[in-house]
C-alpha positions as a printed Julia matrix, in Angstrom:
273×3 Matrix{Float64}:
 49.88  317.81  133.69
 47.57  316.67  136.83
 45.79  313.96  135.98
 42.72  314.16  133.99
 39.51  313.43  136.45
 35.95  311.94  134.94
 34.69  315.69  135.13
 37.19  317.42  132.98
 37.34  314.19  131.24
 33.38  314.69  130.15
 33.72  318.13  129.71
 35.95  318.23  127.57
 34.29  315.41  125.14
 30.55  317.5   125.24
 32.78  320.53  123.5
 33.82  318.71  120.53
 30.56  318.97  118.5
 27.84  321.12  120.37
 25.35  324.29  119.68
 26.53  327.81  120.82
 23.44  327.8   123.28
 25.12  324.61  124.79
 28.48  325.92  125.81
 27.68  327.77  129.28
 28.56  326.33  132.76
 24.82  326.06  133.35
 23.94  323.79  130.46
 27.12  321.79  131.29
 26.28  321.1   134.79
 22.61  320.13  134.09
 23.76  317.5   131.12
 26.21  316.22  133.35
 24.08  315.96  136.84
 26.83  318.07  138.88
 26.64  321.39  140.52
 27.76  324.26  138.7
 30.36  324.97  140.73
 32.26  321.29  140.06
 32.0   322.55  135.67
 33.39  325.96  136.92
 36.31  324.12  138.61
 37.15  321.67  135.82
 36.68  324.3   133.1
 38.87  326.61  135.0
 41.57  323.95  135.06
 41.2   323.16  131.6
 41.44  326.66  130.84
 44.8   327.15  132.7
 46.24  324.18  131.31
 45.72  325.54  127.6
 42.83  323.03  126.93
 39.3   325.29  126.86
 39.16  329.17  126.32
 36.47  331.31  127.83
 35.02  334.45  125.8
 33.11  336.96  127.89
 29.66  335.14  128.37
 32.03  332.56  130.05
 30.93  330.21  126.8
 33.56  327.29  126.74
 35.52  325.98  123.48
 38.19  324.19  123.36
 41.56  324.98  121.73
 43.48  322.99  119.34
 45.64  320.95  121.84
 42.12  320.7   123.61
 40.22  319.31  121.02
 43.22  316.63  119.7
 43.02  316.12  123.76
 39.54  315.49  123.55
 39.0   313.76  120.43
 41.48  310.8   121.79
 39.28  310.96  125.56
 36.45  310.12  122.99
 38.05  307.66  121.0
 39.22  305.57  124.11
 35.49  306.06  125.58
 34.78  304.49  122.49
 37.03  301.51  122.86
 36.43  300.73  126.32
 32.2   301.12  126.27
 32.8   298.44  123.58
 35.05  296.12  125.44
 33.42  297.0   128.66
 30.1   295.91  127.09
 31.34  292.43  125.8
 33.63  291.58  128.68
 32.17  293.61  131.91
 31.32  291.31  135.13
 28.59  293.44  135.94
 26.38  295.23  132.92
 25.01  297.64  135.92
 28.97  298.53  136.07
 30.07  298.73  132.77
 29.88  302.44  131.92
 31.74  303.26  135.14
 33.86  300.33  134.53
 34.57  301.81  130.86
 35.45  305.65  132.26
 38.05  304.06  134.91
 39.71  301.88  132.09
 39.91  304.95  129.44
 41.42  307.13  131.92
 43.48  305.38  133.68
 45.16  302.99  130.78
 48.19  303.7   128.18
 47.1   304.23  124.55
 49.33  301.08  123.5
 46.63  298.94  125.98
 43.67  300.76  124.2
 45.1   299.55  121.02
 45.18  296.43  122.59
 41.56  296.33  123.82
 40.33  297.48  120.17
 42.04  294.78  118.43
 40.44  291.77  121.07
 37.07  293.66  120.88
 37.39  293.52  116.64
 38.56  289.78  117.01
 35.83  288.38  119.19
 32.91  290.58  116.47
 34.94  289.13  113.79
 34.19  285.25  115.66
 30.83  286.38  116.37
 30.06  287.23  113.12
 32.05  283.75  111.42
 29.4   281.76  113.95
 26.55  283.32  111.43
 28.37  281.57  108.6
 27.61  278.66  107.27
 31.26  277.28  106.08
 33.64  279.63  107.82
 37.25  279.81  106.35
 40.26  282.09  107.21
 39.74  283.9   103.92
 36.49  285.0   105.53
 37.56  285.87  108.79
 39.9   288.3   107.68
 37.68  289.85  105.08
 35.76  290.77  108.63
 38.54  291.93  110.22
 39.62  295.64  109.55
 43.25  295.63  108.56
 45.62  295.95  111.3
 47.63  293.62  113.46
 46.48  291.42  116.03
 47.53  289.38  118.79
 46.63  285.75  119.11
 46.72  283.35  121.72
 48.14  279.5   120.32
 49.08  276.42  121.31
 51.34  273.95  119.2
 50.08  270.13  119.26
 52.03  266.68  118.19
 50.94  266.14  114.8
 48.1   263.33  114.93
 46.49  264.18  118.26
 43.58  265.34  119.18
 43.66  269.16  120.22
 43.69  269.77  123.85
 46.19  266.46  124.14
 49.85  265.65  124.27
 51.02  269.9   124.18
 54.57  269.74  121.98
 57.85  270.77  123.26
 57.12  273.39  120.22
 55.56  275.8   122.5
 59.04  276.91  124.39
 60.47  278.23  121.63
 58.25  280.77  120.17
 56.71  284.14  122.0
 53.19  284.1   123.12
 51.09  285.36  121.83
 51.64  285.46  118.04
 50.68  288.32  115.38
 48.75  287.88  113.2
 48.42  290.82  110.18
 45.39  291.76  108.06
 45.69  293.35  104.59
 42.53  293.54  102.44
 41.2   289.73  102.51
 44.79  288.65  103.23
 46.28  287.21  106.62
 49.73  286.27  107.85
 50.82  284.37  111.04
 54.08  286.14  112.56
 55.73  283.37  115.14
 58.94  284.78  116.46
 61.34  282.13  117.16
 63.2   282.12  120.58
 66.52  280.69  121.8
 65.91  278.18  124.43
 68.01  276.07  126.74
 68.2   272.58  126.75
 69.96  270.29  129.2
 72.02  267.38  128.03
 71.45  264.12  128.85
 74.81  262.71  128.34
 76.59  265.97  130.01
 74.34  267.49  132.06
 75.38  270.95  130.66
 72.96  273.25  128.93
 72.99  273.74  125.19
 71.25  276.55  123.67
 68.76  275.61  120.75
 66.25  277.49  118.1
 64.0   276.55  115.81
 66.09  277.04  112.06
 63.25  276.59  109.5
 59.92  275.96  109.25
 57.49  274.67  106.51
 53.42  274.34  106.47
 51.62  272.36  104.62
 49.07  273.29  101.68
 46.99  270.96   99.97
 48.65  268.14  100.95
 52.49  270.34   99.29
 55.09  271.59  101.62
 56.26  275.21  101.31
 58.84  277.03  103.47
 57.4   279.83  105.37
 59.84  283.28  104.68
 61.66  284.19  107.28
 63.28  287.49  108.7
 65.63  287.26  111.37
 63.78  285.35  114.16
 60.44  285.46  112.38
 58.72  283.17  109.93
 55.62  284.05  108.09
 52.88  281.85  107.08
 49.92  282.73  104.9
 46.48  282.71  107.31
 44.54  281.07  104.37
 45.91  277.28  105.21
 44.53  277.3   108.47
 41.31  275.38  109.22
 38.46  276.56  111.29
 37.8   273.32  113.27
 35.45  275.21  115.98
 33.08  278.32  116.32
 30.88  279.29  119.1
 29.7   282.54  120.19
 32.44  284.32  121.82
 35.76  282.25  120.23
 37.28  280.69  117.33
 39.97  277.3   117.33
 41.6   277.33  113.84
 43.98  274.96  113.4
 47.5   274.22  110.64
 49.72  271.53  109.77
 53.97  272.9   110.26
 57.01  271.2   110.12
 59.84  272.79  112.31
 63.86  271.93  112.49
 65.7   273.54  115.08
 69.11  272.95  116.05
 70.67  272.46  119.63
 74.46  273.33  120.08
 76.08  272.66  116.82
 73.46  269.62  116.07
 70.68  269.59  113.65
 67.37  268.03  115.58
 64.87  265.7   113.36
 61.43  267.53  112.22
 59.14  267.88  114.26
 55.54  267.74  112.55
 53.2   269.42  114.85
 49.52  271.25  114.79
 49.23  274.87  115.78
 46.03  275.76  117.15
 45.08  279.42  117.13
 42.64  280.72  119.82
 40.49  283.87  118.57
């Protein structure tokens, strides 16, 4: 199928809910501010591609391909006016900046989009709070899965100083799930390559098992193939502002290089909302 153009795109959108008055080529034009002749064009495209039917007033409505068609155009105008209106350079630009991204952008993206849009509300709305925790951050998050930026510490330091070798062995970003009121951190551990010292040959290495800490007891987080789990609720919110959210969790990881087990490593992650 030709791709869809902002036209057809609208078109389509207006036919989902509308009066039977509302439905002509003339009334479409006018609400749309094009020439009658552009509607005709689109709705005779639309038509031939199985999207709108015609009866013999020439009264538009869209078929049931059409209308799932249609009702996902409006869902990603949704998403996008949202994310366009939070993140846009240019509020003058946003609305045209919204119909480009909708059209033009995979449905996994849009996904994407919705869950950063939920996530910076969900810090927005934490700012309003007077002793923000985890448990309430999730509790304004709807359930789904989201993807969060981090950044793993040496235990002790200051945040923003001395970044652990932690970081190379996990994907970025992590996920982080929402059920009801309850959160878990997904980090998926990756095989890295280290270069001996003695040898100068490289070793590969992973992180084994890891443990968090929970007031002031260690617990080993479960783990599934190369992914360990840890419950959202023993993070700390150390910072709130506006538009982002630092919240911040004491681990423990042991990895092994080669055939050798490494000493813990005791390190802070820091999760960027």
């Amino acid at each position: 199928m030709e791709k869809l153009t902002p036209v057809k795109a609208r078109l389509l959108m207006s036919l989902i809910e509308i009066d039977e008055h509302c439905r002509s080529i003339s009334y479409m034009a006018a609400q749309h501010n094009v020439a009658k002749s552009t509607i005709s064009r689109a709705a005779d495209w639309c038509e031939e591609q199985g999207l709108l039917r015609k009866d013999r007033e020439k009264r538009m409505y869209l078929t049931e391909h059409g209308r799932q068609i249609a009702t996902r155009l409006a869902r990603g105008k949704k998403i996008a006016d949202e994310w366009c209106r939070l993140y846009a350079v240019s509020a003058q630009n946003a609305e045209e900046d919204a119909e480009a991204l909708y059209l033009g952008c995979s449905e996994e993206l849009l996904e994407k989009l919705s869950a950063q849009t939920l996530l910076y509300s969900a810090s927005r709305q934490m700012h309003k709070t007077p002793f923000p925790s985890s448990y309430q951050l999730c509790r304004a998050l709807p359930d789904g899965e989201y993807q969060l930026d981090f950044v793993f510490y040496k235990y002790g330091e200051q945040p923003g100083f001395h970044v652990s070798m932690a970081n190379e062995g996990f994907v970025h970003p992590l996920r982080l799930k929402v059920h009801g009121s309850d959160g878990t951190v997904v980090l998926s551990a990756l095989s890295i390559q280290c270069r001996s010292r003695e040898t100068g040959s490289y070793m590969a290495g992973e992180a084994r098992s890891l443990r968090y800490v929970k007031e002031e007891l260690s617990y080993d987080a479960v783990r599934t193939g190369n992914e360990f789990f840890i419950p959202f609720e023993i993070f700390h919110i150390i910072s709130i502002s506006d538009c982002s959210c630092h919240a911040v969790a004491e681990l423990c990881i042991r990895s092994t290089v080669a055939e050798m087990h490494m000493p813990e490593s005791r390190v802070s992650l820091l999760l960027i909302l």
